[in-house]
C-alpha positions as semicolon CSV with decimal commas, in nm:
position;residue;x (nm);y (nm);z (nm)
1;X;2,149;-0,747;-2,065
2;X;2,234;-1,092;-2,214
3;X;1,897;-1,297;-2,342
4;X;1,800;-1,484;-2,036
5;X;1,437;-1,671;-1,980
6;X;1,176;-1,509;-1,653
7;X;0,862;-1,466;-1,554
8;X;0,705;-1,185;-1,490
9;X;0,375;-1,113;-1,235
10;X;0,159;-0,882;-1,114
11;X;0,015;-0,881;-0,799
12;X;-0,333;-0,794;-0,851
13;X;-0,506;-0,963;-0,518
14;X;-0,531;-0,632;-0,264
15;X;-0,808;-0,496;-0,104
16;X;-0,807;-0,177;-0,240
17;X;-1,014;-0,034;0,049
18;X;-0,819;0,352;0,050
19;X;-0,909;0,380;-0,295
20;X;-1,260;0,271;-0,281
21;X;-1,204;0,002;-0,609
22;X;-1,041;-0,229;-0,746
23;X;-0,697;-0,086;-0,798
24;X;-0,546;-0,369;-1,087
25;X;-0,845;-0,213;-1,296
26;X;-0,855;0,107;-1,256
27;X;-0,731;0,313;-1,618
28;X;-0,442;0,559;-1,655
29;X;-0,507;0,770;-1,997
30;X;-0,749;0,444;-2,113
31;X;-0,492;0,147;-2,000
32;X;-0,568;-0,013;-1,685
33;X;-0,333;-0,001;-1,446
34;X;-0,198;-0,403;-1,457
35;X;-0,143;-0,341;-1,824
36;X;0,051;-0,069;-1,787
37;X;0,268;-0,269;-1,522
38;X;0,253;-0,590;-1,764
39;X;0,391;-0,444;-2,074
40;X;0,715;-0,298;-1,870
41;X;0,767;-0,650;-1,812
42;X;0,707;-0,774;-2,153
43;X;0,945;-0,490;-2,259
44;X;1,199;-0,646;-2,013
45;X;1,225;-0,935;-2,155
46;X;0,914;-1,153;-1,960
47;X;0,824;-1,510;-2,162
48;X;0,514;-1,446;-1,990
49;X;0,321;-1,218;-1,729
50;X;0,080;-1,365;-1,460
51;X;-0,180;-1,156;-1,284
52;X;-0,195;-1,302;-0,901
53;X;-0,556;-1,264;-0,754
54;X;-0,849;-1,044;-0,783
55;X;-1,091;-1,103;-1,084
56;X;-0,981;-1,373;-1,289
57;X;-1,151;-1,348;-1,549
58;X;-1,160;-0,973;-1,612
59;X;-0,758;-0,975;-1,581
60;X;-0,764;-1,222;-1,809
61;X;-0,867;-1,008;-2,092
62;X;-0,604;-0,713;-2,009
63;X;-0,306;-0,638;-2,227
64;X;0,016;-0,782;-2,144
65;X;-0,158;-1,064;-1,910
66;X;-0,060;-1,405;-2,090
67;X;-0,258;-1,584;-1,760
68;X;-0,470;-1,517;-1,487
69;X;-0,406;-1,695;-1,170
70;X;-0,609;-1,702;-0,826
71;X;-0,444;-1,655;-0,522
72;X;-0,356;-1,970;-0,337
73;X;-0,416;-1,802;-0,036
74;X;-0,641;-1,518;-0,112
75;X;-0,664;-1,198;0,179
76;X;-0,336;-1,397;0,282
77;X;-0,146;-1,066;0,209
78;X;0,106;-1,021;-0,078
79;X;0,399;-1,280;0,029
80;X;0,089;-1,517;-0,035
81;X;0,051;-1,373;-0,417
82;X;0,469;-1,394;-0,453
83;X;0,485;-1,810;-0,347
84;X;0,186;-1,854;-0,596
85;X;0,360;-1,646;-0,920
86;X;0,652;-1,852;-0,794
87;X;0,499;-2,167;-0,795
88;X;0,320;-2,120;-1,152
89;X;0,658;-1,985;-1,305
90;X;0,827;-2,157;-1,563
91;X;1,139;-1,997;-1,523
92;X;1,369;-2,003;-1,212
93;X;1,342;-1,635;-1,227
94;X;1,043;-1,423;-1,167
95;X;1,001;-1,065;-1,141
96;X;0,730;-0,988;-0,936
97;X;0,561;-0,637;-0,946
98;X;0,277;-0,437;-0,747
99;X;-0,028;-0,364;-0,974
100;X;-0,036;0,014;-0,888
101;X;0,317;0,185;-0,993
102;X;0,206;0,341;-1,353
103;X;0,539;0,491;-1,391
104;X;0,734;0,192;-1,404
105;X;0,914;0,160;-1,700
106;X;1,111;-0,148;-1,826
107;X;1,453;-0,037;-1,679
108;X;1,347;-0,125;-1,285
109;X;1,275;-0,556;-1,381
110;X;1,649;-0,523;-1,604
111;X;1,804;-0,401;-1,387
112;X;1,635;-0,612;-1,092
113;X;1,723;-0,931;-1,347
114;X;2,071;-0,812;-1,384
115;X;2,136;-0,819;-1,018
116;X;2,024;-1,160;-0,995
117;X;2,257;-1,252;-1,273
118;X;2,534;-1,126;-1,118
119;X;2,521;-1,333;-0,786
120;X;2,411;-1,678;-0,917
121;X;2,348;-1,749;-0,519
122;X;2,129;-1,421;-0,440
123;X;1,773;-1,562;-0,382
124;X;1,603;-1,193;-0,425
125;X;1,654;-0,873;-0,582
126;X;1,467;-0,587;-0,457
127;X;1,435;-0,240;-0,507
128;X;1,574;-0,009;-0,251
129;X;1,443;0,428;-0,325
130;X;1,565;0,647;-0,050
131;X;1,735;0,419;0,193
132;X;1,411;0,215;0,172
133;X;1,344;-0,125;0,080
134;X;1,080;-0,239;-0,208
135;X;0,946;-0,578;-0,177
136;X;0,688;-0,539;-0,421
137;X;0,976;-0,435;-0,662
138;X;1,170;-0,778;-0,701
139;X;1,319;-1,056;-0,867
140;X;1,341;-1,367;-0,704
141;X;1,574;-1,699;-0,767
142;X;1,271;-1,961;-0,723
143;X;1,568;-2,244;-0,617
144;X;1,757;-2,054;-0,380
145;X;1,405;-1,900;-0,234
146;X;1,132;-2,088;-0,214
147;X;1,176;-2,284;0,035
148;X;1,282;-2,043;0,284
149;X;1,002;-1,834;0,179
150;X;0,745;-2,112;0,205
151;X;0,831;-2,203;0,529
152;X;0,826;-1,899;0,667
153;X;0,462;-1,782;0,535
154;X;0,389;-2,190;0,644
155;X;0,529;-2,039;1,017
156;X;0,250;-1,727;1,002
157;X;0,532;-1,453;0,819
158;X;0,342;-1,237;0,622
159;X;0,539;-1,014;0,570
160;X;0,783;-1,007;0,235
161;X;1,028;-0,755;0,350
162;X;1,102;-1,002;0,647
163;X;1,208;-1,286;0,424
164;X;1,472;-1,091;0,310
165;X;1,671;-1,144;0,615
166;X;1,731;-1,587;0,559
167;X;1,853;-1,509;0,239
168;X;2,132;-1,357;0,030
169;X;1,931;-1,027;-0,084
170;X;2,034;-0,753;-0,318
171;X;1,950;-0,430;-0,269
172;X;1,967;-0,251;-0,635
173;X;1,946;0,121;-0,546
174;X;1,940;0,237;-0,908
175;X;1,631;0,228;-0,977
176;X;1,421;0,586;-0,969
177;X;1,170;0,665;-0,709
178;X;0,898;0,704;-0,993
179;X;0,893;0,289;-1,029
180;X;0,786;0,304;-0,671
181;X;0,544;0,544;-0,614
182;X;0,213;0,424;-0,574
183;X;-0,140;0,518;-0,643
184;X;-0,327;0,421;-0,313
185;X;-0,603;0,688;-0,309
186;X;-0,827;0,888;-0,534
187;X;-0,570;1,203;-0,471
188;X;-0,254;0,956;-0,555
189;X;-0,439;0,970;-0,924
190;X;-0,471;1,309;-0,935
191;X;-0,091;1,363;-0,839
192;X;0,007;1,090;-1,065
193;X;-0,254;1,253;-1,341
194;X;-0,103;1,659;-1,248
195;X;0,294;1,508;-1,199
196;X;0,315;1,303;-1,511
197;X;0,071;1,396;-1,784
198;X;0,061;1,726;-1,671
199;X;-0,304;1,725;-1,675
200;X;-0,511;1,962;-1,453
201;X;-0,661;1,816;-1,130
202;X;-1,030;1,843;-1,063
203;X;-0,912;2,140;-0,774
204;X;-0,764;2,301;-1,073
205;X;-0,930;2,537;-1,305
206;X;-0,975;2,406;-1,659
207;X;-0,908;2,736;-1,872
């Protein structure tokens, strides 16, 4: 991919109530699992990564985070974290990432990038696994976006797949299902922990 300037984010604002803590924090063999999302950006090709909501000042201090930004619109859902990374960017191009995919690797934001690059009129790039589209897996043209998109969260959407539909979107179906599974639960850690590191699970016996 040809040098081009973006921003990258993570949205670290949700709930986390299925998994019982704070998800952006929680550590993957000792990195926590923003950093892990933030350095696939960096690797990308990010001037900078944000971290969108949640605890400031302890994302702050994570690897890969270059700032820490509140929500504008905290427990206003993630479109609310997207229009704040997009407002803070200082690129017209933004990546903008869910906290809690470990397995992301720097290939899903290139190739999310390159789609954008290739349609100088496409306002979003997302990720589409399985016939499925990925809204927290996306790039996003601030100029040809954010003003639909504002308006629309301004008009009660909350929704970010639903912004998709007033404006020219990109599905980019190459990237793998691993950059989009998710660790919602205690037992998505001990998949991700059996599937990937080939660890044992706490069922398992430890021989």
């Amino acid at each position: 991919m040809a040098l081009v300037h973006f921003t990258g984010a993570v949205l670290t604002g949700g709930a986390s109530t299925r998994m019982g803590q704070d998800k952006a924090l929680i550590e993957i063999d000792g990195v926590e699992l923003t950093s892990i999302v933030a350095t696939a950006l960096h690797k990308a090709g990010a001037r900078e990564v944000l971290s969108v909501g949640g605890d400031v000042a302890t994302l702050s201090s994570l690897t890969g985070v270059t700032r820490s930004l509140p929500d504008d619109n905290p427990g206003e859902g993630p479109l609310a974290g997207i229009l704040t990374a997009m407002r803070y960017s200082v690129d017209d191009l933004i990546v903008v990432l869910a906290c809690d995919t470990p397995a992301i690797t720097s290939a899903t934001p290139a190739a999310l990038i390159e789609a954008l690059l290739c349609e100088p009129s496409a306002g979003v790039a997302f990720a589409e696994v399985d016939g499925r589209a990925q809204p927290l897996t996306a790039a996003w043209r601030i100029s040809c976006s954010w003003e639909f998109v504002s308006e629309a969260f301004a008009a009660g959407e909350r929704a970010p797949r639903k912004v998709f539909t007033g404006l020219q979107a990109l599905a980019v179906t190459e990237v793998p299902a691993s950059a989009v599974d998710d660790v919602d639960r205690p037992a998505d850690l001990r998949r991700y922990a059996s599937e990937y590191f080939q660890l044992p699970t706490p069922n398992e016996d430890s021989r």
